[in-house]
C-alpha positions in Angstrom: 1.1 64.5 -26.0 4.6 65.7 -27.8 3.7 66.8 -31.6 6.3 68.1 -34.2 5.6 71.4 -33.4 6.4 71.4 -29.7 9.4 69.9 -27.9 9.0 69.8 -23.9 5.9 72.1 -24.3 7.9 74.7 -26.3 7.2 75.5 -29.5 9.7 74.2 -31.9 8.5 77.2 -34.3 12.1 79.3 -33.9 12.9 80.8 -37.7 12.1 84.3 -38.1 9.3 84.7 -40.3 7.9 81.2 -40.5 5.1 79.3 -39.9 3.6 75.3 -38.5 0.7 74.4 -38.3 -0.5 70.8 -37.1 -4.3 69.3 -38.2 -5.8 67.7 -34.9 -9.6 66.2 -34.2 -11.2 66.9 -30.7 -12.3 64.2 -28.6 -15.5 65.4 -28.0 -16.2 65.9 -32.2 -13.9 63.8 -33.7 -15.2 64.5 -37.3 -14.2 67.9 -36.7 -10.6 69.0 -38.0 -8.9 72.0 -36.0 -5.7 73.9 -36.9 -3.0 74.4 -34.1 -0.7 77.1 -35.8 2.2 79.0 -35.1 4.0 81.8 -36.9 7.5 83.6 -35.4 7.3 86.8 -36.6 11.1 88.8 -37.5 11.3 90.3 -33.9 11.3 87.3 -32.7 7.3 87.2 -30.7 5.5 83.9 -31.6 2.3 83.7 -32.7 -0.3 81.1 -31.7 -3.8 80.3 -32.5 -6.3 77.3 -32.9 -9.3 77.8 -35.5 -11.4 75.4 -38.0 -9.5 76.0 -40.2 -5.7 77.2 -41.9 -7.2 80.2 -43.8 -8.7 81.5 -40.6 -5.2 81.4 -38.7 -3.7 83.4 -41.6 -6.4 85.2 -41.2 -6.0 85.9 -37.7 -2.0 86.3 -37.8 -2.5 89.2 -40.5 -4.8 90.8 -37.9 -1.9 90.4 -35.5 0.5 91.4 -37.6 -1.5 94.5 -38.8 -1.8 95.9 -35.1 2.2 95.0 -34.4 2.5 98.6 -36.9 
């Protein structure tokens, strides 16, 4: 399934410092919403995560970014 945020599989995410993210339901619980995020940091390396929910993916790309120091 092609989204916005992928072209051919590849994430369409390609700005330095910015961020996509995409609200999808799982099959198996559809009355549960997921984030699929992204987030291209200044040096180029993507970021990608999936949680429950958009404050949790920022949460876990500040961890990320954190460690890159």
């Amino acid at each position: 399934m092609a989204t916005k945020m992928t072209a051919h599989g590849v994430s369409t995410t390609t700005t330095p410092g910015t961020e996509q993210y995409e609200v999808f339901y799982n099959a198996y619980r559809p009355r549960r919403k997921h984030y699929q995020y992204d987030y291209r940091h200044t040096d180029g390396e993507l970021f990608s995560c999936v949680a429950d929910t958009l404050k949790e993916c920022r949460q876990r790309r500040d961890e990320w970014l954190n460690k890159k120091k």
